[in-house]
MOPAC internal coordinates of N, CA, C and O (Angstrom, degrees):
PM7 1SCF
backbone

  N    0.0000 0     0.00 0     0.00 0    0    0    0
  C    1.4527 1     0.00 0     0.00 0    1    0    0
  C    1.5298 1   107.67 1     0.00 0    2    1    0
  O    1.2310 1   116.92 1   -68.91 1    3    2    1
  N    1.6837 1   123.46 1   111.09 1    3    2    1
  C    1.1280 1   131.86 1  -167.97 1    5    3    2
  C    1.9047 1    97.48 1   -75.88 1    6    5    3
  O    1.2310 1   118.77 1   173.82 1    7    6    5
  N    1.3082 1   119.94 1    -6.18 1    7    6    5
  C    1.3133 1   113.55 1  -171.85 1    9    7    6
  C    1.4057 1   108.45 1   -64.00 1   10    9    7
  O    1.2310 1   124.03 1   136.47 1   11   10    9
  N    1.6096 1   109.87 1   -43.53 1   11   10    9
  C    1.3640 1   104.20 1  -167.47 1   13   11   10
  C    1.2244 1   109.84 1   -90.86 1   14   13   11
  O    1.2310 1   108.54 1  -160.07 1   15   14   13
  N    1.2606 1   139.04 1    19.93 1   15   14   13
  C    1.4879 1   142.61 1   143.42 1   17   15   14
  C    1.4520 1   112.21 1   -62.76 1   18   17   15
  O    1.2310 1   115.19 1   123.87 1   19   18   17
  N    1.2666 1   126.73 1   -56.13 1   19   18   17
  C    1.2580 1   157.81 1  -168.98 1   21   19   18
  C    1.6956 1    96.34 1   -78.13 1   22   21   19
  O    1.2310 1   108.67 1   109.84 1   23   22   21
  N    0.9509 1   138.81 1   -70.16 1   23   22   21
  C    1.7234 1   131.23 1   165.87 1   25   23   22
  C    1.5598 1   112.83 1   -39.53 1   26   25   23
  O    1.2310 1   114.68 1   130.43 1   27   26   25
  N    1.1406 1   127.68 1   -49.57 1   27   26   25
  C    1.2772 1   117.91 1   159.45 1   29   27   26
  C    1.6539 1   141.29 1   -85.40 1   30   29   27
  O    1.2310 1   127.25 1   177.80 1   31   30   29
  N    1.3026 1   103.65 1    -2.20 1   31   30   29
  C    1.5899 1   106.98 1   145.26 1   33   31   30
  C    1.5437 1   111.32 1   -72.91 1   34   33   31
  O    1.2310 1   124.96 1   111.62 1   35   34   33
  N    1.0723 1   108.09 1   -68.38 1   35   34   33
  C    1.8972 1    94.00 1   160.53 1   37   35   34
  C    1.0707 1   152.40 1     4.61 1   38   37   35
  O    1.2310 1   135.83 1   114.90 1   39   38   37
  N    1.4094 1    86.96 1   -65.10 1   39   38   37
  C    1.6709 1   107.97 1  -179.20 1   41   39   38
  C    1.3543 1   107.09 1   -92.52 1   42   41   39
  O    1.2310 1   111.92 1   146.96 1   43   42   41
  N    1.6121 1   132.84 1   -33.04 1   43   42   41
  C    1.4295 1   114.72 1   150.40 1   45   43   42
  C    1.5121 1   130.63 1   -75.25 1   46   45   43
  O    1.2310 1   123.62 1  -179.26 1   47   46   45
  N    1.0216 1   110.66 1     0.74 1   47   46   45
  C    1.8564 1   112.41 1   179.87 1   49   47   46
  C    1.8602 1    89.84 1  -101.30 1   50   49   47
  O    1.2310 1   109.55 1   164.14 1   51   50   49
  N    1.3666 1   137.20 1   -15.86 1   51   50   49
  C    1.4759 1   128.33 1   155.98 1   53   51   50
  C    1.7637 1   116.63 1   -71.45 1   54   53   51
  O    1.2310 1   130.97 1   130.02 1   55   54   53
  N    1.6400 1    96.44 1   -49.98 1   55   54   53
  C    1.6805 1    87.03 1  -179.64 1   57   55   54
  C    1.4117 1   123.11 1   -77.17 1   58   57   55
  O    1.2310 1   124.60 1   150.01 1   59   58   57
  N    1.1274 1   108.77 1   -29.99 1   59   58   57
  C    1.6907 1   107.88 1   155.38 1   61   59   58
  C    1.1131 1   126.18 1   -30.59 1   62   61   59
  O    1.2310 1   114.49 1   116.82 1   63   62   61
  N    1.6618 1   128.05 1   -63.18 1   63   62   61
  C    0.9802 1   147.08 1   143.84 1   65   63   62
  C    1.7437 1   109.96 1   -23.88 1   66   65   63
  O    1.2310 1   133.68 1    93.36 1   67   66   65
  N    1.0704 1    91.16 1   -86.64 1   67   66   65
  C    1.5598 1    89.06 1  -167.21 1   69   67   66
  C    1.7299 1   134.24 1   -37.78 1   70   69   67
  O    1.2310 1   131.80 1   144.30 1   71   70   69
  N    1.8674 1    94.82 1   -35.70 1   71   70   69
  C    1.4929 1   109.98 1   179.68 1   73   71   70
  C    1.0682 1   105.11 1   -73.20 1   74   73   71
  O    1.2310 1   111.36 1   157.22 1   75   74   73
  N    1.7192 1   133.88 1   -22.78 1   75   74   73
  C    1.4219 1   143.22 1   158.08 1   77   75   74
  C    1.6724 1    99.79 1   -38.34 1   78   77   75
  O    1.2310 1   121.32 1    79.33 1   79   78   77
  N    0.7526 1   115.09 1  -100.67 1   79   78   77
  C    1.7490 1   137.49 1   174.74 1   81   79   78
  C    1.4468 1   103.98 1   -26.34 1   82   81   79
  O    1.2310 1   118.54 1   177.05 1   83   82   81
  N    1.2806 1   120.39 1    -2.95 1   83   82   81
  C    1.5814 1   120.08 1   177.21 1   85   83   82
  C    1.8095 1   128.31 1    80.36 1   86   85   83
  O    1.2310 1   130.82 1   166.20 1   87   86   85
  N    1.9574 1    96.73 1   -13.80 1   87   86   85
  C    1.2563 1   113.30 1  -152.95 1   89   87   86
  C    2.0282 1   104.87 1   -69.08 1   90   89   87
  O    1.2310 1   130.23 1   -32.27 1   91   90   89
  N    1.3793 1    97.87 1   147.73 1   91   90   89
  C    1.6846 1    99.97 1   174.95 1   93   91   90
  C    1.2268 1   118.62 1   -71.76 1   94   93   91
  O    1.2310 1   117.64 1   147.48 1   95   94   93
  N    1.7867 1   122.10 1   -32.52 1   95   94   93
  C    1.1500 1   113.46 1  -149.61 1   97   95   94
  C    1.6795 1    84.48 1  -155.18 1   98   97   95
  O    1.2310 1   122.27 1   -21.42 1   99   98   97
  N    1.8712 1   113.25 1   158.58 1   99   98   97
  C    1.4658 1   105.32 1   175.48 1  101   99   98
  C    1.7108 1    77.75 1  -126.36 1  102  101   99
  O    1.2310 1   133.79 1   -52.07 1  103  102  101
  N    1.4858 1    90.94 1   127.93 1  103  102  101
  C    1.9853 1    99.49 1   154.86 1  105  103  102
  C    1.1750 1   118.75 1   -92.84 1  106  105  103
  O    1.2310 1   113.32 1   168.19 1  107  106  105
  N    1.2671 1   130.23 1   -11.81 1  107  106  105
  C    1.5066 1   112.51 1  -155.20 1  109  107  106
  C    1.8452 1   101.23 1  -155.01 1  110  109  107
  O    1.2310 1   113.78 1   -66.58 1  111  110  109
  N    1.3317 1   129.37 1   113.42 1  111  110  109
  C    0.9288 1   105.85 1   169.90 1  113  111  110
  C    1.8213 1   113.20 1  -127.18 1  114  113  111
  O    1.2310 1   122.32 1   -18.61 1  115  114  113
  N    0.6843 1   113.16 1   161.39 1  115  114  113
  C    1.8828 1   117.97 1  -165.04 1  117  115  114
  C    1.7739 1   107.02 1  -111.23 1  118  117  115
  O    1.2310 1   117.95 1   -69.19 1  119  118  117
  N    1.0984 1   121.51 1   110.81 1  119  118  117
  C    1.7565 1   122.64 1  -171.04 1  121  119  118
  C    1.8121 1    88.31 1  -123.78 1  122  121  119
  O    1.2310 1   121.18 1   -25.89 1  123  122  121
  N    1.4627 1   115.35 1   154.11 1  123  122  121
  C    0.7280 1   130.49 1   160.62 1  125  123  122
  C    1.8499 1   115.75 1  -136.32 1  126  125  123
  O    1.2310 1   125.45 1   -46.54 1  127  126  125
  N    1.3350 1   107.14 1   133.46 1  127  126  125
  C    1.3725 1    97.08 1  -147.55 1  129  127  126
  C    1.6559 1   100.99 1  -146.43 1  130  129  127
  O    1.2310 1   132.37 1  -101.11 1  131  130  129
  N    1.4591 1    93.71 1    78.89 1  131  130  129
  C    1.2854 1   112.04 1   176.40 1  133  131  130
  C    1.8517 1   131.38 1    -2.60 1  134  133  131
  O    1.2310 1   116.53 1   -36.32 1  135  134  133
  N    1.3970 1   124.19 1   143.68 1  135  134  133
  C    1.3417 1   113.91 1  -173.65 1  137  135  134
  C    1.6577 1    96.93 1   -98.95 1  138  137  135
  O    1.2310 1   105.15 1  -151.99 1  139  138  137
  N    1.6369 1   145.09 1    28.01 1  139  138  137
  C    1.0133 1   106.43 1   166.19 1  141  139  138
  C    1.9375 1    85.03 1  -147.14 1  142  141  139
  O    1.2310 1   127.25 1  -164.39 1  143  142  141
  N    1.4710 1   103.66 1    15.61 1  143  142  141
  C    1.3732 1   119.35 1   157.70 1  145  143  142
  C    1.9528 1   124.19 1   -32.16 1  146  145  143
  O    1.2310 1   123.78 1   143.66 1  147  146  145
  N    1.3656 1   110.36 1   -36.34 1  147  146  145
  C    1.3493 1   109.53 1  -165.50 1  149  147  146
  C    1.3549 1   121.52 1    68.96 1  150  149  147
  O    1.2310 1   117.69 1  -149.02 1  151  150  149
  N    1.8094 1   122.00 1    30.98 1  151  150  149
  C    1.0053 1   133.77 1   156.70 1  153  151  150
  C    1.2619 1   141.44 1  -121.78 1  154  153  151
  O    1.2310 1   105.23 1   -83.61 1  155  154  153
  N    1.0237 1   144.95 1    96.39 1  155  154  153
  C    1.4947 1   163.02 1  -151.48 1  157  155  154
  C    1.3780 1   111.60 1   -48.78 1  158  157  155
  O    1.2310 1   104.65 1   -97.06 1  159  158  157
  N    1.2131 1   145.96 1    82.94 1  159  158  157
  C    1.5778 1   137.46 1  -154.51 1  161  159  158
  C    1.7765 1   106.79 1   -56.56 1  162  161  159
  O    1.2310 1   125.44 1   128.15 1  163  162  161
  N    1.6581 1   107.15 1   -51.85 1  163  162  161
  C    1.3862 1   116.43 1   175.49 1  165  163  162
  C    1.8525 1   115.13 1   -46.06 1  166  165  163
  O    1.2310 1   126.31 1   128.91 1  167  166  165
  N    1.6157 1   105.48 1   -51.09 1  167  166  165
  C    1.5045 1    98.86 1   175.37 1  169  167  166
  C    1.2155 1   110.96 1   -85.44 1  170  169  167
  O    1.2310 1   111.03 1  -167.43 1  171  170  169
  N    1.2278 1   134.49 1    12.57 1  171  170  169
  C    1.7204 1   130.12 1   161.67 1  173  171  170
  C    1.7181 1   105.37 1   -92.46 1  174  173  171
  O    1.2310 1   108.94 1   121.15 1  175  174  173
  N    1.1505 1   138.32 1   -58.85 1  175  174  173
  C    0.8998 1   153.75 1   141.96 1  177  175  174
  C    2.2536 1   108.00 1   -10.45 1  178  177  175
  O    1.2310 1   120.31 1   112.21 1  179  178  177
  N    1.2018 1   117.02 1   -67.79 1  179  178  177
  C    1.4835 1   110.78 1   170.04 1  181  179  178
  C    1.5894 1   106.57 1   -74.47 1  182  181  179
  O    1.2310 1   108.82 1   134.38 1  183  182  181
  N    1.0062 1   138.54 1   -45.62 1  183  182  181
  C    1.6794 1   131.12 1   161.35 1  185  183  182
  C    1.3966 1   119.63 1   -52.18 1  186  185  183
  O    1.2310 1   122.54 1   162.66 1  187  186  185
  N    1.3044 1   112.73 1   -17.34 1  187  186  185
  C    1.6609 1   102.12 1   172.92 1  189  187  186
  C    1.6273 1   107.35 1   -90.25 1  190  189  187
  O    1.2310 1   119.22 1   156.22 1  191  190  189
  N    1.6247 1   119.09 1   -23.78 1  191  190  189
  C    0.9518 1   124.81 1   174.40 1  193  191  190
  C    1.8410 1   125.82 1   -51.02 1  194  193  191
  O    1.2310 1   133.90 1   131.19 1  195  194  193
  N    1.4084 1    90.73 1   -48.81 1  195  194  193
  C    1.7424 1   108.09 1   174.45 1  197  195  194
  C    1.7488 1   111.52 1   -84.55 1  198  197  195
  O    1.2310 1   124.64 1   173.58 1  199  198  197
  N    1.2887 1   108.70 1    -6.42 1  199  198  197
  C    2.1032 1   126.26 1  -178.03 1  201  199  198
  C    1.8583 1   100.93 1   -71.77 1  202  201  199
  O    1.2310 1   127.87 1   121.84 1  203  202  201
  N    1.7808 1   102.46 1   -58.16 1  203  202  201
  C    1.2245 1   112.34 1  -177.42 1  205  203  202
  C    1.4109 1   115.20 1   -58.00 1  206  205  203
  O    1.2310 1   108.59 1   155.49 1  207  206  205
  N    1.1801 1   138.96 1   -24.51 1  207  206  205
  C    1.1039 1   130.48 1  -169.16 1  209  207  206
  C    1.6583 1   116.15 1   -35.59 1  210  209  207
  O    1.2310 1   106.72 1   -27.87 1  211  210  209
  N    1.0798 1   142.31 1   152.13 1  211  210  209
  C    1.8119 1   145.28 1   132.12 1  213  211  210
  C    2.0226 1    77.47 1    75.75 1  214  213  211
  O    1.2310 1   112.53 1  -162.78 1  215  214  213
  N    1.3853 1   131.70 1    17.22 1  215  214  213
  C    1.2128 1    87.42 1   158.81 1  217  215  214
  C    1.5091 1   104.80 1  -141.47 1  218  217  215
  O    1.2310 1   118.40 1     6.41 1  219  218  217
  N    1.5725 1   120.65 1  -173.59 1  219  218  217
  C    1.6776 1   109.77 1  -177.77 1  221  219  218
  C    1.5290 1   130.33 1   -49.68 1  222  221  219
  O    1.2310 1   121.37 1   170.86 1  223  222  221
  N    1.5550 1   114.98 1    -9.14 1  223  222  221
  C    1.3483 1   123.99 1   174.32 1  225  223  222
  C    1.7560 1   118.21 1   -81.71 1  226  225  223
  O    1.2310 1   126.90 1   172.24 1  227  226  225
  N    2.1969 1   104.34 1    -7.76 1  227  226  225
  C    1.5071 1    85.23 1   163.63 1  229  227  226
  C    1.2690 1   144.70 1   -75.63 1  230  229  227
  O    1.2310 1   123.91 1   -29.12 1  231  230  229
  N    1.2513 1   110.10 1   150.88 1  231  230  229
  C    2.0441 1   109.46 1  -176.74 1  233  231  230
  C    1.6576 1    90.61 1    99.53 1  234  233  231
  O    1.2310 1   110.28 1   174.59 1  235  234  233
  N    1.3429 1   135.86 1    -5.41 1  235  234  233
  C    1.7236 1   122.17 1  -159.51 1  237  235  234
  C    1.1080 1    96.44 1   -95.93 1  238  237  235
  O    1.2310 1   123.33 1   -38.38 1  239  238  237
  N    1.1563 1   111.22 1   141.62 1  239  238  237
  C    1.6628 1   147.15 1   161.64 1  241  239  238
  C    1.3845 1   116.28 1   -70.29 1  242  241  239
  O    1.2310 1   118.87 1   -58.84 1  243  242  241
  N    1.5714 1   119.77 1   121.16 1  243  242  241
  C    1.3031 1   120.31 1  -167.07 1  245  243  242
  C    1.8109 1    88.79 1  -127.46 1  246  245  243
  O    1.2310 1   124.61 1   -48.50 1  247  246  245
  N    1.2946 1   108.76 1   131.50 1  247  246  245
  C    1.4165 1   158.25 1  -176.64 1  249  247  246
  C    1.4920 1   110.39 1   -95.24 1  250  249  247
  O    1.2310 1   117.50 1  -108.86 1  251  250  249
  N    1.4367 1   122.36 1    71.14 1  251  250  249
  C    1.5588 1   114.35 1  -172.65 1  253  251  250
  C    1.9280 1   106.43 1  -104.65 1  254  253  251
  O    1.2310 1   125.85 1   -46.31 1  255  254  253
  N    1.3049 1   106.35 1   133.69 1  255  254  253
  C    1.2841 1   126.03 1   167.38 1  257  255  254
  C    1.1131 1   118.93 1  -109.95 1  258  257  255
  O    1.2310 1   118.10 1   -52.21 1  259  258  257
  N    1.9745 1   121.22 1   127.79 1  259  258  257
  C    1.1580 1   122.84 1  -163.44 1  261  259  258
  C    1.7771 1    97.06 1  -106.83 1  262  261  259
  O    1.2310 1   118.42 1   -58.36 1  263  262  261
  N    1.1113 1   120.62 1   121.64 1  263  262  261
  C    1.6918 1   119.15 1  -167.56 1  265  263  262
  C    1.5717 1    91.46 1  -108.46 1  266  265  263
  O    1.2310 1   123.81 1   -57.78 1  267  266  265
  N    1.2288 1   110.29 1   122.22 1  267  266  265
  C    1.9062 1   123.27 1  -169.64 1  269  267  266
  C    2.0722 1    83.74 1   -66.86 1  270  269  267
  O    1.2310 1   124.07 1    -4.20 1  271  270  269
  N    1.5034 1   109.79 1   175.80 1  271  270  269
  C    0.8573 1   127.30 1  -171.98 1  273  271  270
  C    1.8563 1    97.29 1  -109.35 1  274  273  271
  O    1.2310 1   132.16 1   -19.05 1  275  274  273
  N    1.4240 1    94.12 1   160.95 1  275  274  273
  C    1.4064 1   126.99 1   164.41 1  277  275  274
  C    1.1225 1   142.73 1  -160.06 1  278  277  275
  O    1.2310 1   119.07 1   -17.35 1  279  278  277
  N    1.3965 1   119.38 1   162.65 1  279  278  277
  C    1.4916 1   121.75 1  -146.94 1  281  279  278
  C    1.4606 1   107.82 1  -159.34 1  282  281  279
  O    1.2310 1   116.90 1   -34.01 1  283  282  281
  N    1.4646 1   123.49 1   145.99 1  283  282  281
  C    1.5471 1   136.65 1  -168.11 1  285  283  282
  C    1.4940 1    95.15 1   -99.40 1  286  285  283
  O    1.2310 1   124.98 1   -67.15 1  287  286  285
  N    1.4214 1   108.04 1   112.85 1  287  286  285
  C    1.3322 1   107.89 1   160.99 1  289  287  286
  C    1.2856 1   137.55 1   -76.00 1  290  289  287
  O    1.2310 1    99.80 1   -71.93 1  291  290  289
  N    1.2627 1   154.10 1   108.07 1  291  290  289
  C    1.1675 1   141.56 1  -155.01 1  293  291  290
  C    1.2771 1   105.00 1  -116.33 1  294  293  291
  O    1.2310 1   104.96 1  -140.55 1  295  294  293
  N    1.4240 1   145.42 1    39.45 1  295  294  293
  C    1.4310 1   146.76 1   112.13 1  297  295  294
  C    1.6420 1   115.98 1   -76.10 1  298  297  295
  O    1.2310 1   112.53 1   142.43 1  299  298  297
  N    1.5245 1   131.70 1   -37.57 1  299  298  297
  C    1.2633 1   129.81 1   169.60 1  301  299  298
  C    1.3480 1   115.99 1  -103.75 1  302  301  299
  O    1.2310 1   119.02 1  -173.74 1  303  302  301
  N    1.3967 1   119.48 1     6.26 1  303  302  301
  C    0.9186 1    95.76 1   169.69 1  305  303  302
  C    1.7360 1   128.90 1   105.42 1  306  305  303
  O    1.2310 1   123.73 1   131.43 1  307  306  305
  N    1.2912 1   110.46 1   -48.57 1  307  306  305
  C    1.6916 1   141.61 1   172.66 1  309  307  306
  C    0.8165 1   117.94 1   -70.66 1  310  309  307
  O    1.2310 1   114.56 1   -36.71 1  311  310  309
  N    1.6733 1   127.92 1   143.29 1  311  310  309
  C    1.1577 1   150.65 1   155.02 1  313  311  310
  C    2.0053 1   100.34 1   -76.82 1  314  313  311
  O    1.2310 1   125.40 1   -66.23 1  315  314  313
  N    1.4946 1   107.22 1   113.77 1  315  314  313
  C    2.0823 1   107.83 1  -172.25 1  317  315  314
  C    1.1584 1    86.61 1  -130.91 1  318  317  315
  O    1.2310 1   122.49 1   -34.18 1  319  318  317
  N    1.6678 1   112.83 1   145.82 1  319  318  317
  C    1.1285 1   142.69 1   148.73 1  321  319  318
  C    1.7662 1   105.29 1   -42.13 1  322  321  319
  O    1.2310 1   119.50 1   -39.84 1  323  322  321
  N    1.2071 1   118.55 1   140.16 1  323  322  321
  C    1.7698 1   116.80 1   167.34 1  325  323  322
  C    1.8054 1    94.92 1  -155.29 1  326  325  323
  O    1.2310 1   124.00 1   -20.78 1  327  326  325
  N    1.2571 1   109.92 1   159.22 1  327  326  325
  C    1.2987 1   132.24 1  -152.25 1  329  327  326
  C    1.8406 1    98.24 1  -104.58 1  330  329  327
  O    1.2310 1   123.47 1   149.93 1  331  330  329
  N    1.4787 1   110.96 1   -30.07 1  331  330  329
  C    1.3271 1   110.89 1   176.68 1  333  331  330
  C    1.1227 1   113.86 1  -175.00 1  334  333  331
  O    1.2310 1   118.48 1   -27.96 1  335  334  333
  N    1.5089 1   120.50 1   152.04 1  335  334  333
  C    1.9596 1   110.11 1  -179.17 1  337  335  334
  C    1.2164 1   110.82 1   -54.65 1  338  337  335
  O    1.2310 1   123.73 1   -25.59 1  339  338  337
  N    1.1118 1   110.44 1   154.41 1  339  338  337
  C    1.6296 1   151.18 1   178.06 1  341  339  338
  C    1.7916 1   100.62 1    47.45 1  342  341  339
  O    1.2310 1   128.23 1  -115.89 1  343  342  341
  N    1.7792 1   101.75 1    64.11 1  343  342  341
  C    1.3134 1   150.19 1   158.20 1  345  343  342
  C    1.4410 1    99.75 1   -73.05 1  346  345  343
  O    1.2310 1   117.31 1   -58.92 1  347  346  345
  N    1.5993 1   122.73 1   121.08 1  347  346  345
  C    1.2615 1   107.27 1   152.52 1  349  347  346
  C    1.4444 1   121.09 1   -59.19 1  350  349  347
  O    1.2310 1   119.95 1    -2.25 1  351  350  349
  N    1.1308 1   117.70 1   177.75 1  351  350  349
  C    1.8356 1   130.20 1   166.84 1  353  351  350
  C    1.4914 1   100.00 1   -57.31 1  354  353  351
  O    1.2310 1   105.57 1   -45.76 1  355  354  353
  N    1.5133 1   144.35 1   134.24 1  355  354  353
  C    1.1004 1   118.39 1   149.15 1  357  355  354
  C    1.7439 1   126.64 1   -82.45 1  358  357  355
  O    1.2310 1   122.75 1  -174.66 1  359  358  357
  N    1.3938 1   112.34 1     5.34 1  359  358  357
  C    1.3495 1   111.57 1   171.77 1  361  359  358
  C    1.7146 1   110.05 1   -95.64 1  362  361  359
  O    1.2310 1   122.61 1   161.43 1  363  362  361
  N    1.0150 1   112.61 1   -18.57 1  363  362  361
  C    1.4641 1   110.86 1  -161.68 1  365  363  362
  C    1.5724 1   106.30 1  -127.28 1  366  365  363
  O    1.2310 1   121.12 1   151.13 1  367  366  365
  N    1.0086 1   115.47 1   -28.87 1  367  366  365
  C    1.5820 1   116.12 1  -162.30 1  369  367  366
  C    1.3087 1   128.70 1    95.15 1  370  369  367
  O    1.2310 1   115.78 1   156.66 1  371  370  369
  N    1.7581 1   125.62 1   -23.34 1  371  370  369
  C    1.0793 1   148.33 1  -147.35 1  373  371  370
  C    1.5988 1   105.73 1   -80.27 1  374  373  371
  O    1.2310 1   108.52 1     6.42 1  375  374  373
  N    0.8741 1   139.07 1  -173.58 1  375  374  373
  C    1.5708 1   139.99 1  -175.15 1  377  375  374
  C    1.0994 1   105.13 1  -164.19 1  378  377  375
  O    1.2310 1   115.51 1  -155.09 1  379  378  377
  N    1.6123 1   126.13 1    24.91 1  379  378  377
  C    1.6247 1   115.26 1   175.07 1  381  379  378
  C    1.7844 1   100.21 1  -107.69 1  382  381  379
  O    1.2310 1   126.36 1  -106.67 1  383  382  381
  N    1.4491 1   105.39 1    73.33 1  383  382  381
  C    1.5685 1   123.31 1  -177.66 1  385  383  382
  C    1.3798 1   108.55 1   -97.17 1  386  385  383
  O    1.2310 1   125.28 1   -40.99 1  387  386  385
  N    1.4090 1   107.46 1   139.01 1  387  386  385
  C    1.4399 1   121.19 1   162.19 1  389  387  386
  C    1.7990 1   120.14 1  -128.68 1  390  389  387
  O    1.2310 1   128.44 1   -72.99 1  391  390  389
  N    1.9581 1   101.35 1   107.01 1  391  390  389
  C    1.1006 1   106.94 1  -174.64 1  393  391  390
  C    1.4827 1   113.12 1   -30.62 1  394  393  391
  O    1.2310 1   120.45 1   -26.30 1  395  394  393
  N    1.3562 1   116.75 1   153.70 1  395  394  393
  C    1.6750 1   116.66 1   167.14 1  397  395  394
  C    1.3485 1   109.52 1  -164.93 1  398  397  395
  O    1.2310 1   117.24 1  -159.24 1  399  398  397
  N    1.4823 1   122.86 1    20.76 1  399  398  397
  C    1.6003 1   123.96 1   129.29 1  401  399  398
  C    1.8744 1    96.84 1  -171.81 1  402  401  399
  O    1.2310 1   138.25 1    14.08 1  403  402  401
  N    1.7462 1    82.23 1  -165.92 1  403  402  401
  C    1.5787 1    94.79 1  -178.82 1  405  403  402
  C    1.5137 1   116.53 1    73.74 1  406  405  403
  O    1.2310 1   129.19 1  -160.29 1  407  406  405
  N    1.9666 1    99.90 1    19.71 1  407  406  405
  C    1.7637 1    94.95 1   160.55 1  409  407  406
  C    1.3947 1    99.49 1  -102.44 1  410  409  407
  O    1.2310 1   106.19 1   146.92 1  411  410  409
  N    1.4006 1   143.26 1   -33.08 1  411  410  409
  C    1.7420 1   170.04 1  -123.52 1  413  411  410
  C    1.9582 1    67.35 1   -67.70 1  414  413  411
  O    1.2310 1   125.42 1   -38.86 1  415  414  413
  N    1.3303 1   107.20 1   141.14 1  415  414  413
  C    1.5730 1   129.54 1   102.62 1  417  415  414
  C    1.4617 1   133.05 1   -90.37 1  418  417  415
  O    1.2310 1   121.26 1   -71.27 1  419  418  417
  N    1.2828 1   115.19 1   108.73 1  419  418  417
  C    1.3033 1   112.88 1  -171.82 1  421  419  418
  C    1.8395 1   109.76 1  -119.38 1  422  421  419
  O    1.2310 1   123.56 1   -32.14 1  423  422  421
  N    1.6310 1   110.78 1   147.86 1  423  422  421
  C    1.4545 1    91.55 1   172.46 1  425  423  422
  C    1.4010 1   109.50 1   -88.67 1  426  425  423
  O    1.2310 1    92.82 1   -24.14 1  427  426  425
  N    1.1277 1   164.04 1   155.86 1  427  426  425
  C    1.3844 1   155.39 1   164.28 1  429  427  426
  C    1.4127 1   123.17 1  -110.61 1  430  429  427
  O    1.2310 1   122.86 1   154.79 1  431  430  429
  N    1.5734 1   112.12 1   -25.21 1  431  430  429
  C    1.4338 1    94.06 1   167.48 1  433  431  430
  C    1.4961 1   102.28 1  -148.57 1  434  433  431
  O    1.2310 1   118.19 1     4.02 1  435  434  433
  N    1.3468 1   121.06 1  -175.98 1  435  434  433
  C    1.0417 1   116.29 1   160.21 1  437  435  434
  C    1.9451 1   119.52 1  -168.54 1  438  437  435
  O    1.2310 1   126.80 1   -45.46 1  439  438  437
  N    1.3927 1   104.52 1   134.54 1  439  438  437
  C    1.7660 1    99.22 1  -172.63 1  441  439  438
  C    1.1927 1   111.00 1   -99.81 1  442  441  439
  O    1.2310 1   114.64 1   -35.88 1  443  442  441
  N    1.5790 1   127.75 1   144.12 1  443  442  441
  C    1.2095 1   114.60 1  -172.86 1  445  443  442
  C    2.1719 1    98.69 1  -154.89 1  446  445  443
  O    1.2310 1   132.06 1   -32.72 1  447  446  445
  N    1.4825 1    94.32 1   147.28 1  447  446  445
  C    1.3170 1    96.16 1  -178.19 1  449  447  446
  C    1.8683 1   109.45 1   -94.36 1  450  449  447
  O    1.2310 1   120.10 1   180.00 1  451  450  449

């Protein structure tokens, strides 16, 4: 399970951060975690649970945003929303797509005392 690789880069690319900033404790952190990413929000979400342990991210509240995917169509032309690879076009029908977001895990915010 690549989640719990990924839950604990997390949690050191937050406390890093945070011990930067001087802060004791992180309450709140904000992930956004792409819909064609290849990451499971539910098993990122229980791996971050067992990640926080023994460090400033315990007790924190994680804030996950699922950002739909997209892709450049090059029969119509468009940049379309799609739900998952090898999505038809929804303007055209066409399938000659090239992803162009909505794989990113990104952290986006984070609160800290």
């Amino acid at each position: 399970m690549h989640e719990m690789s990924l839950a604990q880069s997390i949690v050191e690319l937050v406390e890093e951060r945070a011990r930067a900033e001087g802060a004791q404790r992180v309450t709140r952190v904000g992930l956004a975690v792409g819909a064609l990413g290849h990451v499971e929000p539910e098993a990122l979400t229980f791996c971050l649970a067992s990640a926080v342990r023994d460090t400033l991210l315990e007790g924190c509240a994680f804030d996950i945003v699922r950002p739909g995917g997209r892709a450049y169509c090059f029969d119509c032309r468009h940049e379309v929303e799609i739900a998952a690879r090898g999505d038809a076009c929804p303007g055209c029908g066409g399938h000659a797509l090239h992803v162009a977001g909505g794989e990113d895990l990104k952290v986006t915010h984070m609160e800290i005392v």
